[in-house]
C-alpha positions in Angstrom: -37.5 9.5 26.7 -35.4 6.6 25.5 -38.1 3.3 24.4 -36.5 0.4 24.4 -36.5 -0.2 20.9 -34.1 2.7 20.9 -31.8 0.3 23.0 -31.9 -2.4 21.4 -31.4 -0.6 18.3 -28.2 1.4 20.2 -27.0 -1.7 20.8 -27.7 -3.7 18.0 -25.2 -0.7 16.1 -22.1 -1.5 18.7 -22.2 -4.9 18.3 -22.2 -4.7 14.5 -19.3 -2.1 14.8 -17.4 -4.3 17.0 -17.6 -7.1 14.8 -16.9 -4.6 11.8 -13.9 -3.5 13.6 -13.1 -7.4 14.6 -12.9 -7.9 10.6 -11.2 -5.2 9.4 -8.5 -6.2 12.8 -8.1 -9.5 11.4 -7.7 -8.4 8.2 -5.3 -5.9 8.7 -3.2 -8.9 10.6 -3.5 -10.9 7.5 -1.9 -8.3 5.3 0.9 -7.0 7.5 1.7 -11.2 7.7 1.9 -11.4 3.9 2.9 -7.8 2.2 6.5 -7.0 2.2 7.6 -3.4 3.4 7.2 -1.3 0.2 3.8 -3.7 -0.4 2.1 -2.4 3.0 2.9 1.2 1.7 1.6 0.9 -1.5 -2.2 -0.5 0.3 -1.5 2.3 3.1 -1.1 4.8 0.2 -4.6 3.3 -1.4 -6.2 3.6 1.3 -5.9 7.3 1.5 -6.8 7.4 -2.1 -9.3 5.1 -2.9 -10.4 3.1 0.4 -13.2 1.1 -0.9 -10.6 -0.3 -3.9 -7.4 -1.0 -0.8 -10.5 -3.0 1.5 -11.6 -4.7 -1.9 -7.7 -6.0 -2.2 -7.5 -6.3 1.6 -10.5 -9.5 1.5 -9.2 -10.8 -1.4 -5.6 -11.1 0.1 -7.4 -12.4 2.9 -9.6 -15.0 0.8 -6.3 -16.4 -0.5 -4.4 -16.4 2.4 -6.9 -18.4 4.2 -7.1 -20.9 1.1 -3.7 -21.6 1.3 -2.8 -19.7 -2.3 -0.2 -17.5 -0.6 2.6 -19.4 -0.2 5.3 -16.6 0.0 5.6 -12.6 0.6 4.1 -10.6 -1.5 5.8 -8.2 -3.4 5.1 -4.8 -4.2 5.6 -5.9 -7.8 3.3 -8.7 -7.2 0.2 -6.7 -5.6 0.5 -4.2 -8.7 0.0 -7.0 -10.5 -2.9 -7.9 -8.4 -4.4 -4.8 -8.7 -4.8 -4.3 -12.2 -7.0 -7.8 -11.8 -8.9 -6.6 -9.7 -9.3 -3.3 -11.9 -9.7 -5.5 -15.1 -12.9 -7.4 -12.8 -14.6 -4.4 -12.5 -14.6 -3.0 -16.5 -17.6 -3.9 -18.1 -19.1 -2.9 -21.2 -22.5 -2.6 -22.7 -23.2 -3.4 -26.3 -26.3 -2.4 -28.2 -27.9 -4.9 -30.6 
């Protein structure tokens, strides 16, 4: 027997999909706007490889694009570039006193 709680929690789940999907629509939008050719198949590429890294890149694009910081295409030259930032944010070390 299905309690309602089970509903609402059934639907609670789509509408957080949809809007999940909603995002990652707009966001896709965003980056087919502002990647050049060989750009979008270098983030298609990561995505197969490392999807959590190519979404990472994918909201940042975004960010910037949405503040105005992206004033031309972006090459594939450029979102190396942009990569290894985003790499280099991540490294961290620990040191022992």
């Amino acid at each position: 027997m299905v309690t309602e709680e089970d509903l609402k929690k059934q639907l609670y789940d789509q509408m957080m999909m949809q809007q999940q999907q909603q995002v990652e629509a707009a966001i896709a939008e965003i980056s087919a706007k502002i990647l050049d050719r060989q750009a979008r198949e270098r983030l298609n590429n990561l995505k197969v490889i490392k999807p959590e890294l190519a979404m990472q890149l994918q909201v940042y694009l975004a960010q910037l694009y949405k503040a105005g910081e992206i004033k031309n295409i972006i090459t594939d030259a450029q979102l190396v570039v942009i990569l290894k930032t985003i790499g280099k944010q991540k490294e961290f070390t620990i040191r022992r006193k």
